[in-house]
Steps between C-alpha positions, in 0.01 A plus 500: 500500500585494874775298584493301858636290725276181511472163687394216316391182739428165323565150600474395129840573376395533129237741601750696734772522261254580215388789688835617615630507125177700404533735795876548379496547137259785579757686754375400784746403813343121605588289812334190478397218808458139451227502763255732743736463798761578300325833401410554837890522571575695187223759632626563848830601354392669210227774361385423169280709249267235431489117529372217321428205658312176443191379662515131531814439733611297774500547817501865464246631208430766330235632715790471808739711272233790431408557878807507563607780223160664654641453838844639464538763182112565367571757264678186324301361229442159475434263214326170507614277206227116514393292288170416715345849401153429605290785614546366850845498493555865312252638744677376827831595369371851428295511870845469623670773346652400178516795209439204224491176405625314216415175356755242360590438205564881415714687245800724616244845396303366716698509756676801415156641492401402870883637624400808319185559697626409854798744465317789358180462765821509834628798343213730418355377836843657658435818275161559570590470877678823471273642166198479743699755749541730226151499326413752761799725444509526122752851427495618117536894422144565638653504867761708431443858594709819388550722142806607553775528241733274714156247534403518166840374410502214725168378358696522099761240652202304677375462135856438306574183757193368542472254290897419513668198640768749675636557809364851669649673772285730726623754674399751725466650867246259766122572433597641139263161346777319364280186544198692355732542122575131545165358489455781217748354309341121543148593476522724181716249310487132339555344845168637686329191507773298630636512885679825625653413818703699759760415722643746803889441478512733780308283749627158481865378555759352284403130557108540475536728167659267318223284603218727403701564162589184389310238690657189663496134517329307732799444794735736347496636833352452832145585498462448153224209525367538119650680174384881447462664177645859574414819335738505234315167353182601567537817337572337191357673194384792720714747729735485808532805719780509688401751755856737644732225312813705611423323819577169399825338649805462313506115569182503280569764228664302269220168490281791418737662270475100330142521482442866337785374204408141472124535605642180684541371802495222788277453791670475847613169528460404129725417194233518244500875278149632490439766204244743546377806297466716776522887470677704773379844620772594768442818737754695755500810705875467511747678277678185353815625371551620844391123643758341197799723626441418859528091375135497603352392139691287229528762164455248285211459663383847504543491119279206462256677740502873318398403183202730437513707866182736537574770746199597721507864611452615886132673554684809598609536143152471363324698722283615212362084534398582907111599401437244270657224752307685787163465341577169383533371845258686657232323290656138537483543880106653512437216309695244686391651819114621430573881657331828365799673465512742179826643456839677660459846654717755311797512812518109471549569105771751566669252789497174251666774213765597779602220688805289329394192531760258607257174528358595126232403364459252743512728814263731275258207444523401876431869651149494278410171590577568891316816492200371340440218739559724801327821383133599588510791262407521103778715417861391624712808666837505625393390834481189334796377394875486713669683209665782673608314820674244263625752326611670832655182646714468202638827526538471860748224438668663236570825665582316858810433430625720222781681703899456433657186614133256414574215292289407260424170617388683845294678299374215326469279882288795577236512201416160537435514866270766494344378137432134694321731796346680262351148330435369831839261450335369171755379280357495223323800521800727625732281216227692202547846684886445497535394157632138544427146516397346800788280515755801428313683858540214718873437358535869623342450841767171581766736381436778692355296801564161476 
């Protein structure tokens, strides 16, 4: 039974405080307002769940109190307590925007009943807000492409923790599909038709992460006009990926620490614990003992993290995968695309078996997909692809400074220049052909150039 925070607005006092009492004996948090201007006031300060208010009041009704809810915070629910139900009455109330009415006398089920309903229909309308984005992008096993020994054991652990309540830790190189295993995980397991929802902890900053996380209270800050449900809460009896977590400040670690113990926590701004069952997938391209020695990650917090880890293997060490992924590709992007193109020449087999690869399986699907919507040929050839000059480039900036007296981090200042030329000074692009996060490259280029 959902438990919420609820106005009740009545200018009977028996009727208000009968409601209140019901509303509290069944958990509920209740503030409660002697009249409609008085709810008006307790609205403007305040974002409530649902509320309850009476139709026949003076000078401000009912009717007054739902446009305004409609006005001000519509994905609040609204419930319409009268006794004058006449069809009229129900129907206007309903034209307006109410989620229900209900008529007076009535039992505490009853109302119970109605709370029920207005709380579940807010939340699954926040869920299938983000459930509609992924009914296009459903991952299970089928997607998954590659036999190899080091595969084949990632898709045993995919199957062990699929139906567990867990923490998993990803890890692996950029492009590896670390994001791919995670929607494995939900999809295959006891959760897949509840929400899996992503967040980027690489892309946002402390402030607004905690936001997304944890959600805040209307004026908890400025800017914060209405209450936000964040993605820990509306995960709730699904999945949470926490995209490159090692990225997460260290003023924030330990409320998230808080939530993956307690499955507890605040919203910004508020003093009321929220419990979800929400099950965390976690993945990094970052060796984290290295980022818990440097004071960059908490290790109690990599302990709560690393509970099942999965390790994802670079494509150059399951080359014998390479055909399989190139043909799967190929075929997506015909299809996507509508070209007659039939296969790879047998030089643009040998160059995919050779070249190492440093984007993965990502740079690998990319090189298909860019050479199938630029090629006028049936059979893709070398010519092609940019394999060998990236491949060139690379060792360009390797070898330019390899002499006696080069630092390393000249070395480093170097490859990333010519890598960003290389890209066309795309960062994200040149970040996947270096091997790090995005926000790891452009903490490089303010070191080394401010």
């Amino acid at each position: 039974m959902p438990k919420a925070l609820i106005l009740v607005i009545d200018d009977e006092d028996l009727m208000r405080e009968y409601v209140q009492e019901a509303l509290l004996r069944a958990g509920h948090e209740v503030k409660a307002a002697a009249s409609g201007r008085e709810g008006l006031d307790l609205l403007s300060s305040t974002a409530f769940d649902v509320v309850v208010t009476d139709l026949k009041m003076a000078p401000v009704d009912g009717l007054e109190v739902l446009r305004t809810v409609r006005a001000e915070s519509p994905g609040t629910p609204c419930i319409i307590m009268t006794a004058y139900a006449t069809v009229e009455t129900a129907v206007t109330a309903l034209r307006e925007g109410a989620y229900d009415y209900i008529m007076k006398p009535f039992t505490p089920d009853e109302l119970e009943l109605a709370i029920t309903r207005a709380v579940e229909r807010e939340r699954l309308a926040q869920e299938n807000r983000y459930l509609r984005d992924e009914l296009n992008q459903r991952y299970d096993f089928a997607s998954m492409v590659g036999e190899s020994a080091a595969m084949n054991e990632v898709y045993e652990q995919i199957k062990k923790v699929a139906d567990s309540r867990a923490t998993v830790l990803i890890r692996g190189e950029s492009g590896t599909g670390k994001e791919l295993v995670a929607r494995a995980i939900h999809y295959s397991g006891n959760r897949r038709d509840r929400p899996f929802i992503k967040v980027n902890c690489a892309a946002l900053s402390a402030g607004l992460l905690e936001s997304e996380l944890f959600g805040h209270e209307k004026g908890s800050f400025t800017g914060a006009h209405e209450r936000k449900i964040g993605r820990f809460e509306l995960a709730d009896t699904g999945t949470l990926l926490l995209d490159e977590v090692s990225e997460i400040s260290m003023s924030l670690q330990p409320k998230l620490l808080r939530a993956l113990q307690e499955r507890e926590f605040e919203r910004v701004g508020g003093n009321r614990p929220i419990q979800v069952d929400t099950r965390i997938i976690c993945t990094s391209n970052r060796n984290l003992e290295e980022a818990v020695e440097k004071g960059e990650l908490r290790e109690d917090l990599f302990f709560r993290l690393n509970v099942i880890p999965i390790a994802l293997p670079p494509l150059r060490e399951r080359k014998e995968d390479i055909p399989a992924l190139m043909s799967y590709f190929l075929e997506r992007f015909v299809r996507e695309n509508g070209r007659n193109i039939t296969g790879f020449g047998k030089e643009a087999q040998s160059l995919f078996m050779d070249y190492p690869w440093p984007g993965n399986v990502r740079e690998l699907q990319n090189a298909v997909e860019r050479a199938v919507v630029l090629s006028s040929d049936r059979v893709l050839e070398p010519r092609h692809f940019n394999l060998n000059h990236a491949v060139g480039i690379k060792s360009a900036a390797a070898g330019a400074g390899v002499r006696a007296g080069t630092t390393v981090a000249e070395m480093e200042k170097q490859l990333i220049l010519q890598t960003l030329e290389h890209c066309k000074q795309n960062r994200t692009h040149a970040a996947d052909m270096l091997g790090i996060s995005v926000r790891t490259l452009r903490n490089k280029l303010k070191e080394y150039f401010g």
